[in-house]
N, C-alpha and C positions, 0 to 999 in steps of 0.2 A: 644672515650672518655676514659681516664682513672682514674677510680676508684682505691678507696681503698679497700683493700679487707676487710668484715665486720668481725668487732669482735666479737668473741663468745659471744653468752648471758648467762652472767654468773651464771643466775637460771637453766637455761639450761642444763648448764656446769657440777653445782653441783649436781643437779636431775640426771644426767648419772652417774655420779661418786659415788653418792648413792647407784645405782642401781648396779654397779658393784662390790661395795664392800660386796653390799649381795649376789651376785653370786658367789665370792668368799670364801666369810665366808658360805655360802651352805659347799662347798668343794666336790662339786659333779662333777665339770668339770673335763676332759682331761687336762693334763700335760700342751701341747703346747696350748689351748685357756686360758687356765687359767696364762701363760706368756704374752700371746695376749692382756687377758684381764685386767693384773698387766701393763703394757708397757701402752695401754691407759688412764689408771687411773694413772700414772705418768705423763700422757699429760695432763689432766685434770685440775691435781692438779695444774701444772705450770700457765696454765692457768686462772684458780682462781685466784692466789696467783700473777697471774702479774695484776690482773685486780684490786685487793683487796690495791695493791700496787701503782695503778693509785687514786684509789677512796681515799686512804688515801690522797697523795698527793695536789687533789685536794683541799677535808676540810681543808689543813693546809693551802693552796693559801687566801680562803675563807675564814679562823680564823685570818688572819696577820691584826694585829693592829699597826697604828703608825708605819710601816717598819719591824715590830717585828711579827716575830711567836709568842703565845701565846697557851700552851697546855693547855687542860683543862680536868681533868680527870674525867674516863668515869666509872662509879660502874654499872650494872646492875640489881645487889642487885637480894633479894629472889623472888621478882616476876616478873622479868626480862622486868621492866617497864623502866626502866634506869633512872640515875641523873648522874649529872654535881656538880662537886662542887662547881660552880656558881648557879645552883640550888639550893640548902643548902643556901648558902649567902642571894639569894636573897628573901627563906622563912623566913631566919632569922631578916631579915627587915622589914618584915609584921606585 
C-alpha cells in the first residue's frame, strides 16, 4: 500500500521550535549544535508557515460566496477574544 507520508502536527511543530529558540536564547550551547539547532528551527518555521498557508487557504475555499472570495477582517483586539467586522455589523443590528 502506498501512503502519504503524514504531515507534521503543527502544535507539535511549534512547541519544538519554541523550545529551541529558548535553547538558543540560553546561549549556552556549542558553536556547531547551536548551527544544528538554528538549521532545524529553519525547518520548523517552513513548516508552520506551509501549514498556516494551507489553513488559510482552506477559510478562503470556505468564505467564497456567490463564486467570490469575501475577506473579512480579523481584529483580535485587547483581550484577544477576536471580532469580525461582520461581528460589529451584526451587534450593530441588535
Amino acid at each position: 500500500m502506498n501512503r502519504k507520508p503524514r504531515q507534521p502536527d503543527f502544535e507539535k511543530s511549534l512547541q519544538e521550535l519554541e523550545q529551541l529558540v529558548e535553547r538558543l536564547e540560553n546561549g549556552d550551547l556549542p558553536l556547531e549544535e547551536s548551527l544544528r539547532t538554528f538549521e532545524r528551527g529553519v525547518a520548523l518555521t517552513r513548516e508552520c508557515q506551509s501549514a498556516l498557508q494551507s489553513a488559510q487557504a482552506r477559510v478562503e475555499i470556505l468564505l467564497k460566496r456567490d463564486g467570490r472570495p469575501e475577506a473579512v477582517a480579523f481584529d483580535a483586539g485587547p483581550d484577544g477574544a477576536g471580532s469580525t467586522d461582520e461581528d460589529e455589523v451584526e451587534g450593530d443590528e441588535a
